[in-house]
N, C-alpha and C positions, 0 to 999 in steps of 0.2 A: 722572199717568203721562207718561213722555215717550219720544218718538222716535229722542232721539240720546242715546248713549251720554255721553260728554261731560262736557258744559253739566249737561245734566238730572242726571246722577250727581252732579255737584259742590253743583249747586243743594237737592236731594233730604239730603245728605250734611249739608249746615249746616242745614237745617229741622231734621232730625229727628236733629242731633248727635253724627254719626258721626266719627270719629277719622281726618285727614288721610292716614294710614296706611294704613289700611282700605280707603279711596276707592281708592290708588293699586295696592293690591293687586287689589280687585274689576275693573278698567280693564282687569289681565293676563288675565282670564277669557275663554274664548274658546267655553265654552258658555252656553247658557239660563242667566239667573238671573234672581231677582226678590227685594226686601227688601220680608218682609211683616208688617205689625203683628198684635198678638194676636187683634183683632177680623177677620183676617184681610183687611185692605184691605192692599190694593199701597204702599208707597209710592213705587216705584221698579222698573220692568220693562225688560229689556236689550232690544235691537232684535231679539236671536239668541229671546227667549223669547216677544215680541208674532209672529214671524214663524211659530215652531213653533203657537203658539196655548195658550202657559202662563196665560198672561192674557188676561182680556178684562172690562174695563168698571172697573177697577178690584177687580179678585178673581181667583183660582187657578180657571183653568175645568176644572180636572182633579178631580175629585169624591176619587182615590183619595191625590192629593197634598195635597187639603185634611184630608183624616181623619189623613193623617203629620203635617201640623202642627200640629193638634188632638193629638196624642200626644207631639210634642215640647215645645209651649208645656206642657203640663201636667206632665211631669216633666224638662222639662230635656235628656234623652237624643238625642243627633244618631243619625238613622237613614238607613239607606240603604236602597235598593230597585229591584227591576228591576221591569218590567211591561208589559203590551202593554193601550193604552189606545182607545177609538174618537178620532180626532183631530178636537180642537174646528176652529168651531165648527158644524159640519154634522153630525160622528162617522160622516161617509163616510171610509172607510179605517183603518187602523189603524196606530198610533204603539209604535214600542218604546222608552222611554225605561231610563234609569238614574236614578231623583231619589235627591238626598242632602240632608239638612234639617238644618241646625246653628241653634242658640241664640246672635246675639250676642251679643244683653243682654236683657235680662227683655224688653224690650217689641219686639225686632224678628228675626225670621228671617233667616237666607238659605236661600234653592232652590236651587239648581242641579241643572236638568236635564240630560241627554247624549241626545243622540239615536242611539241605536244600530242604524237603518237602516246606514250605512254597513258599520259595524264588522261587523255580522253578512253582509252583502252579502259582503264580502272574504272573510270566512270559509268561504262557502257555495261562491265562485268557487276558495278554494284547495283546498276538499274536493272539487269536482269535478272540479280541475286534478288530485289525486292518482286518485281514479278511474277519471279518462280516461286518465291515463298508464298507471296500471296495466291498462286494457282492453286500450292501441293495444297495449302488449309482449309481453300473452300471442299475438300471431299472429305475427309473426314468430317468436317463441321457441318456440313450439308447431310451427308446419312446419318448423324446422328441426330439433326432436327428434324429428319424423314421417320428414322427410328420410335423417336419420342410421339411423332402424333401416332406410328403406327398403334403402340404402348398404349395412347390414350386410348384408341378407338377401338382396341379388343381387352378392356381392363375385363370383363365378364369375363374371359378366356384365357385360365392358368396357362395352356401349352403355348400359346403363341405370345402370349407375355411375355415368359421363360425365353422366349428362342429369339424376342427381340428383344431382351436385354443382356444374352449372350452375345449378340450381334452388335450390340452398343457397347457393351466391354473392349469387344475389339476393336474398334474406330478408338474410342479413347484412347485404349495403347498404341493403337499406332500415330493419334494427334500428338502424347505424350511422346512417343517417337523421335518425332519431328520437332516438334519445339524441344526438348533436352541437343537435338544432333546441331536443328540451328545458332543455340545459346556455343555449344562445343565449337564450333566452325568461328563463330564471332570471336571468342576467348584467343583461338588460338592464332587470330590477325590482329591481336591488340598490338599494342604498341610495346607491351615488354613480355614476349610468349616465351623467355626462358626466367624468367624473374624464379623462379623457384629448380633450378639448374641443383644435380648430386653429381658423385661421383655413385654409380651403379653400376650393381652385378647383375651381367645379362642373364644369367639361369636363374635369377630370382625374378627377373622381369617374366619370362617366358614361362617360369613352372606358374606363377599367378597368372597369368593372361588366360592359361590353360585352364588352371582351377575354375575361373570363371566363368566357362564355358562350356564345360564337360557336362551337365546336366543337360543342355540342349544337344548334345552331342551324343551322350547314350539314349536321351529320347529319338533320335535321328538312328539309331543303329550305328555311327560311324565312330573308328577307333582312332585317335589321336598318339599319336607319336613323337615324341623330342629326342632330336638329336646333335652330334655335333661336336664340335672343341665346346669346354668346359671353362668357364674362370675367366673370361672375356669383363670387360669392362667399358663403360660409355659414361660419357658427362651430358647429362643432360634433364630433363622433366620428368619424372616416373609415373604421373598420370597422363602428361601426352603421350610416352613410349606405350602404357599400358593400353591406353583406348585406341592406338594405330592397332598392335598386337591382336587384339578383342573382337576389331572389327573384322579384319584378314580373316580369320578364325573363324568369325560367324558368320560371313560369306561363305569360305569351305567350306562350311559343313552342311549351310542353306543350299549351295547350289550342288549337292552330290548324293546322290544317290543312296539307299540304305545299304551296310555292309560291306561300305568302300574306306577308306582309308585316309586319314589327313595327318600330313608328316610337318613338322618343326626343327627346322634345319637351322644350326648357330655356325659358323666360321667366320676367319678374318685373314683375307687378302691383302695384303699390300696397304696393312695398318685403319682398314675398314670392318669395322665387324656388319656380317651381311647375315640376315635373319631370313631366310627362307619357309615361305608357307605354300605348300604343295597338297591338292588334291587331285581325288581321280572324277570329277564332276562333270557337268557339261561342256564346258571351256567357252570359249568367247571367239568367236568369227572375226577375221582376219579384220572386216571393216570394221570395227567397233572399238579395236583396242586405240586407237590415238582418245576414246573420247573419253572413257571411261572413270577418268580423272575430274572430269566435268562433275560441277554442283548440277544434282540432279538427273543426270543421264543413265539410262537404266536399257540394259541390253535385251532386258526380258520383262519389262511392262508388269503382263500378268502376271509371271511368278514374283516378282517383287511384293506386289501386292498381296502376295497370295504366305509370304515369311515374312509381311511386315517392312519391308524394306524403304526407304526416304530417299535412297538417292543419292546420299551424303556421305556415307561411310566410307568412300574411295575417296572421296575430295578431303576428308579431315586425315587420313592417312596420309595424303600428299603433302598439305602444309606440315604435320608433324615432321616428315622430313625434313624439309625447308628448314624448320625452325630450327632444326640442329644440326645444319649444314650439311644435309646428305639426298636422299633420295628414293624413291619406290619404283622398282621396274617390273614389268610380267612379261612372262612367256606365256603362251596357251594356244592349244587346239582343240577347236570344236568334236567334240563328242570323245576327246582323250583325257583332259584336264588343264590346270591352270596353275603357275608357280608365281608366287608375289614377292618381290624381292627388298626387305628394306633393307639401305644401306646410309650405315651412321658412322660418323669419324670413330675410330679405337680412342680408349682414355690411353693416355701413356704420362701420366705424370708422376708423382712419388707416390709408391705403391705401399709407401708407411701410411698413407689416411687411410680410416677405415671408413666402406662403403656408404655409402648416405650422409658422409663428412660433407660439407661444403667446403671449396678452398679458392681464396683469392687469386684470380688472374690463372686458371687452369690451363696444361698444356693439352692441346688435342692435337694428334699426330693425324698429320696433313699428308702422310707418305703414300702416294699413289694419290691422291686429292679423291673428288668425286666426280663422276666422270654426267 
């Protein structure tokens, strides 16, 4: 058995005189496999299938994949299969695979496993992304059909008219909330979420993001702040940079206090520009930060409610990330504050295009990666 794909495929391939073909086809595989003789010995095990734990010692350590090839060596017949296995070779925890077993030639198999961890992960994430949508909708949509009869049944009655269609304002914006942040969140998992990629100047991203929120910010009493290295540059979406920025922002300033402080910090470490958003607010308890990144997860219910809040605003931050190969991290202490950290590759390419140029095949300096 060997450890590198490779070498060992090619070497494996002339032993046991497999067709140059074959090799270069097996290379494309990007799951578990292994090529196994009738007596079931390995002759050949991928990196992807010693790492799942398909093999071990020279043999199929999966008891329910050996009894498939025992059924295909005997008639010939390629079978497929899903299963939920103990995973070698402890059988602490459990494995979902998909094995499929074909006949190359009388005297050798191929495996190939799929590990369907993932696959089902996503699934279970988008069944609860529909769930959860459909919970947040029914409250606004329900107090505003509670609103409306209230409406009907005191029409005789200017004051409480007035106060239940102030109250119906609000529910629409915050419905309207919600469907703009779920349409945003959807956008930004499509399948091409850099399709509209610049080259951009961080203190134009930053002094906008600011602009945009400064009205909710002197209505708050609190004073906003930028600072930092100057002239920084990033390749990337300037309305997903902006709407990660905006949202940070309006968290700050939602969860802090009147006539505290919200700072805007630009630097670039180790060819990462890190965008630092700091208040002096409530913070967030030590249990709650792993979750906070979660669609929908809200550390404070009623005040959520109470600024509008969806839920969603830290989850669209984090794919933004993502999308541009970087990342958001936070610090925070309860009852001291909260600092939110994006961190996106440095532009370092030729510093002759001007900003908001598009340019073919850009370099983003990888130096110090993203950790």
């Amino acid at each position: 058995m060997t450890s590198e794909e490779g070498p060992g495929l090619e070497a494996c391939a002339l032993r046991i005189g497999l067709p140059h073909e074959l090799v270069r086809t097996l290379e494309l595989l990007t799951s578990a496999y292994a090529l196994v003789g009738q007596d079931g010995d390995v002759a050949y095990s991928s990196p992807r299938a010693q790492t799942l734990g398909l093999t071990r010692r020279d043999r199929i350590a999966i008891a329910e994949i050996r009894d498939l090839c025992d059924l295909v060596s005997s008639d010939g017949r390629t079978r497929e299969r899903e299963m939920r296995v103990p995973r070698p070779p402890l059988g602490r925890g459990q494995l979902d695979i998909r094995a499929q077993i074909a006949l190359l030639r009388q005297d050798i198999l191929l495996v190939i496993v799929e590990d369907l961890a993932d696959e089902r992960r996503i699934e279970a994430v988008r069944r609860d992304f529909v769930a959860n949508v459909s919970h947040e909708l029914k409250t606004p949509v329900g107090a505003l059909s509670l609103l409306a009869e209230a409406v009907l049944s005191a029409s005789d009655e200017p004051d409480a008219v007035r106060k239940f269609a102030e109250r119906m304002q609000i529910e629409a914006t915050r419905l309207a909330h919600l469907v703009n942040d779920v349409i945003d969140l959807s956008r930004l998992q499509s399948d091409e979420p850099m399709s509209h990629a610049q080259i951009l100047e961080v203190d134009q991203l930053v002094g906008q993001a600011v602009d945009e929120i400064r009205v909710l910010a002197v209505a708050s009493m609190i004073e906003i702040e930028i600072g930092g290295t100057e002239g920084l540059r990033v390749y990337g979406d300037s309305s997903q940079l902006l709407m990660a920025m905006r949202n940070l922002l309006t968290n700050a300033v939602a969860y802090s206090p009147a006539n505290t402080r919200v700072s805007i910090t630009v630097r670039r470490p180790n060819g990462v520009v890190e965008i630092d958003v700091k208040d002096q607010g409530v913070g967030i308890p030590a249990h709650d930060l792993d979750r906070i990144f979660e669609r929908f997860y809200r550390v404070d219910p009623a005040r959520s409610r109470a600024t509008g809040g969806t839920g969603l605003g830290l989850a669209i931050v984090k794919h933004v990330c993502r999308n541009h190969g970087g990342e958001c991290t936070v610090w925070s202490e309860a009852g001291v504050g909260s600092t939110f950290t994006l961190r996106i590759p440095a532009y370092d390419g030729d510093m002759s295009l001007e900003p908001g140029q598009d340019e073919s095949g850009p370099i983003i300096s990888e130096e110090g990666g993203t950790s």
